[in-house]
C-alpha positions in Angstrom: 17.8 -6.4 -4.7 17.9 -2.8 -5.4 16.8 0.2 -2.0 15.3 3.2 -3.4 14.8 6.6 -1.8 11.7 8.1 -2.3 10.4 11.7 -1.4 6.7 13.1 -2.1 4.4 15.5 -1.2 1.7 13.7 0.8 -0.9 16.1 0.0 -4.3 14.9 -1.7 -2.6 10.9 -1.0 -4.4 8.7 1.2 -1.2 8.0 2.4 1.4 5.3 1.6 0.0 1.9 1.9 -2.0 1.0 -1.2 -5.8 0.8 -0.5 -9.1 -0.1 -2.2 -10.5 3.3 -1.9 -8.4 7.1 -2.9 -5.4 7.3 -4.3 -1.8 6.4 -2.1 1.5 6.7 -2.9 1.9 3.0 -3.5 -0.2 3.0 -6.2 1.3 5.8 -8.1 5.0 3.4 -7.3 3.4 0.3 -8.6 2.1 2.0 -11.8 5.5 3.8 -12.5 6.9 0.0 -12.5 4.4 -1.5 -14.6 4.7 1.1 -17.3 8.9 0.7 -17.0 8.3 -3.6 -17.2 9.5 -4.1 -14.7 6.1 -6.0 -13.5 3.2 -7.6 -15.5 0.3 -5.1 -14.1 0.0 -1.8 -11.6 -1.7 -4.1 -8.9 1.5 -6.6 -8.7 3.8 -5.8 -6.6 7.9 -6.4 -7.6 9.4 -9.6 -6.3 10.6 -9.3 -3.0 9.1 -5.6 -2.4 9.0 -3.7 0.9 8.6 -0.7 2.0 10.1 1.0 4.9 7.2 2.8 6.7 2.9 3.7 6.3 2.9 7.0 6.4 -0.9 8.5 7.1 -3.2 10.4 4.5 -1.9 13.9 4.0 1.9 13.5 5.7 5.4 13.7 3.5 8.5 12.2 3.1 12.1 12.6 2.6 13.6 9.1 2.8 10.4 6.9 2.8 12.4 3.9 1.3 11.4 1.2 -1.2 13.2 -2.1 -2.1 12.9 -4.9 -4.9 14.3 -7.0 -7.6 14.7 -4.5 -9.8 17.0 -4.9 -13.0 20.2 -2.8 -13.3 19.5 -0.2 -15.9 16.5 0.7 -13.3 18.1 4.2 -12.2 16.3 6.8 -9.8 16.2 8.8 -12.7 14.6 6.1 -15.0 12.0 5.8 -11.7 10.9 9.6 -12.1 10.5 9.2 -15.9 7.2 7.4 -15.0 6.5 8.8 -11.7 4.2 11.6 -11.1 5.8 14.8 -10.1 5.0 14.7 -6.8 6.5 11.6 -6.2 10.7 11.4 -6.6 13.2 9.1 -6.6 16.7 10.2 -5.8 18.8 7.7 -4.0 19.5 3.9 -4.4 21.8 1.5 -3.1 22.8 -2.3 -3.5 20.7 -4.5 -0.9 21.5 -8.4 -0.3 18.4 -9.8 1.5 17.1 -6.9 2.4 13.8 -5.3 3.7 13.1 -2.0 4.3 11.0 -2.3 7.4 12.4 -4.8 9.2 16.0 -3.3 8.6 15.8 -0.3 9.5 18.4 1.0 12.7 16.0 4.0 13.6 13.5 6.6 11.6 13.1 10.1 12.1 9.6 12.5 12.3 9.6 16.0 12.3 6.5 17.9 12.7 6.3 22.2 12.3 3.5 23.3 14.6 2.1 26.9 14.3 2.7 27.9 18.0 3.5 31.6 17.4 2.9 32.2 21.5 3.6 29.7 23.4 6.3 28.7 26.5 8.9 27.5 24.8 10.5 25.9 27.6 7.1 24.2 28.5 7.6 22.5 25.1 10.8 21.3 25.8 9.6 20.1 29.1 6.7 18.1 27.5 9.8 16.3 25.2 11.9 15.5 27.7 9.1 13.7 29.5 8.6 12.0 26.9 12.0 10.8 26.2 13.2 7.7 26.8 11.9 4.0 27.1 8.1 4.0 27.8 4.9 2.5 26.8 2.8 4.7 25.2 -0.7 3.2 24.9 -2.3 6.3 24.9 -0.4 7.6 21.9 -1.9 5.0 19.7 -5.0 3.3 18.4 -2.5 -0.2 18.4 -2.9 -2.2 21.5 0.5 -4.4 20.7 3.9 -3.2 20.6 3.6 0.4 21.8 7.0 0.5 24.1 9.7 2.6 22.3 12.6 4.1 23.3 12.2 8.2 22.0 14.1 10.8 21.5 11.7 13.9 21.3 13.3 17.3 20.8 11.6 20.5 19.8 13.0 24.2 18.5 12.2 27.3 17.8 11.6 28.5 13.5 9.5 31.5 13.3 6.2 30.8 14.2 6.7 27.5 14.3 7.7 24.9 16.6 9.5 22.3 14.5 9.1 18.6 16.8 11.5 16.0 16.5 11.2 12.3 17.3 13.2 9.7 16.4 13.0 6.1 17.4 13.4 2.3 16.1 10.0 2.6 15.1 6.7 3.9 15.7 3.2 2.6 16.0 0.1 4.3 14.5 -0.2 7.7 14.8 1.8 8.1 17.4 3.7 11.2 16.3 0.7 13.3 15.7 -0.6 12.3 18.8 2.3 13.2 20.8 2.2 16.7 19.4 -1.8 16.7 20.2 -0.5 15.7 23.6 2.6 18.9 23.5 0.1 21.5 21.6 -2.7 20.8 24.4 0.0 21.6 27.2 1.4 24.6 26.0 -1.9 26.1 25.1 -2.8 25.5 28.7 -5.5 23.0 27.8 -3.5 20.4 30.3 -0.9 20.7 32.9 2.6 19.5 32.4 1.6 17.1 35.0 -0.9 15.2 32.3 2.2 13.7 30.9 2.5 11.7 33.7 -0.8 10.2 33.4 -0.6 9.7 29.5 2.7 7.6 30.4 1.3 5.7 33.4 -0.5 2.0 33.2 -4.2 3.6 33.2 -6.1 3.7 30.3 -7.4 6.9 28.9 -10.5 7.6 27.2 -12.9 9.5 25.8 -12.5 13.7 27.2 -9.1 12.2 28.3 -7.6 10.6 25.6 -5.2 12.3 23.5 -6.1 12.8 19.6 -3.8 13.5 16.9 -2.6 16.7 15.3 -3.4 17.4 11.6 -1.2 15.1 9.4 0.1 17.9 6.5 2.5 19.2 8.8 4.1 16.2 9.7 7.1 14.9 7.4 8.8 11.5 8.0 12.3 12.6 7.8 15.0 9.7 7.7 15.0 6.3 7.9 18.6 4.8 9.0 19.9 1.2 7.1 23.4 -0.2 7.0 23.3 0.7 3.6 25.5 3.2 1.8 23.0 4.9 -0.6 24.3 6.8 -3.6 22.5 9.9 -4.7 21.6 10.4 -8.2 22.4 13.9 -8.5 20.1 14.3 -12.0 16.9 13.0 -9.8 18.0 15.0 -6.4 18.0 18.5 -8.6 14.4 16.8 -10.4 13.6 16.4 -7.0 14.3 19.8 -5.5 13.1 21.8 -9.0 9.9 20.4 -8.3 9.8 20.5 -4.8 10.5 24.6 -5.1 7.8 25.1 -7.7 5.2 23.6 -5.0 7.2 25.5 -2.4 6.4 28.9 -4.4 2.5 28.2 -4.9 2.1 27.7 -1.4 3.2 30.7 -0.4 1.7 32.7 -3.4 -1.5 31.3 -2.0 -1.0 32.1 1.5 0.0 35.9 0.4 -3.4 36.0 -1.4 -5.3 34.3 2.0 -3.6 37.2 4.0 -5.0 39.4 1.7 -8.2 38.0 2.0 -8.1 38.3 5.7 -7.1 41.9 5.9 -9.6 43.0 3.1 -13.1 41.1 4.3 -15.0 43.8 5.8 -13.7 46.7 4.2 -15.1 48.8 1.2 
């Protein structure tokens, strides 16, 4: 059993999880193995596979992490060779009986809200009410298995406020709708106070539930084994050379939508 470390750019993916309809993450993993042999056909999955998480349509990762049988000469770098660039291997480690959702210690979101005015303190307050053990039924479509015991952080970047959680798990869609839940405070759409009822027994609904924030800016940032991965430093730098070309056209493209913005409406 071999643990891979996988990070892509969830943008135009309907996520992780493999489905009938748009294209996921998984698929693009499960092809890049059938082309290397290593199994029969893209819709078979490698003996003894798991993954560690289900990351939503549109969100990234850094360490979403993969493990199977996989033979030895199967190297991250031999992974990107049939990858699609926007999908990169660049860690692996040895893994007796091992499966990467069940063992993981803890995993790590972050999430970089444009909040360029806000009460930065009233974002801090909002985390720390949300820290520690709790059920948080409101955060989540799930009805089973929504107590957790968070850590929610939050700091200062710029215009953005980058939000970090970090717990043994997390059920569905509970980060972005924690940061629904912190964005609608400090915009002064709820009170401080509506944390209180988001955490209590009652259920909320409808004009009081809490929806999620837009998945791009959420990235699912670590995921913590008992493993000892090594890095393959010829698919970290294929990693980070792509990464940075993607990096660059964003913000060529958000220099030309400033421009836009400042030249509609004038001659």
């Amino acid at each position: 059993m071999r643990a891979f470390r996988l990070a892509y750019d969830g943008t135009g993916y309907r996520g992780y999880q493999r489905q009938p309809h748009g294209e996921t993450v998984e698929n693009d993993v499960f092809r890049a193995l059938a082309r290397l042999g290593v199994t029969a056909t893209p819709e078979s999955p490698p003996d003894g596979y798991s993954a560690a998480g289900r990351t939503d349509a549109g969100v990234s990762a850094i360490q979403q992490t993969v493990a199977f049988e996989a033979p030895a000469w199967l190297t991250p770098k031999a992974f990107n060779g049939e990858l699609p660039p926007g999908v990169r291997a660049w860690a692996s480690a040895d893994a007796d009986e091992f499966h990467a959702q069940y063992d993981a210690n803890r995993r790590a979101y972050e999430y970089h809200l444009y909040a360029p005015d806000v009460d930065d303190a009233l974002a801090a307050a909002v985390c720390e009410r949300l820290s520690g053990a709790h059920d948080f039924h409101n955060l989540t479509p799930d009805r089973e298995g929504t107590e957790r015991d968070l850590t929610a952080t939050c700091e200062r970047d710029g215009a953005y406020l980058v939000c970090r959680f970090s717990a043994g798990g997390f059920p569905r869609e509970f980060v972005r709708r924690a940061v629904g839940l912190l964005d609608a405070i400090v915009t002064g759409d709820r009170p401080l106070t509506f944390c209180d009822r988001v955490l209590s027994d009652e259920v909320l609904q409808g004009p009081d539930g809490v929806g999620p924030a837009a998945p791009e800016p959420l990235l699912l940032r670590r995921v913590d084994y008992d493993l000892a991965f090594e890095v393959d430093d010829e698919a970290a730098a294929s990693a980070q050379g792509v990464f940075d070309e993607r990096r660059v056209r964003r913000q060529t493209g958000a220099r030309v939508a400033a421009r836009l913005r400042s030249g509609a409406g004038h001659d």
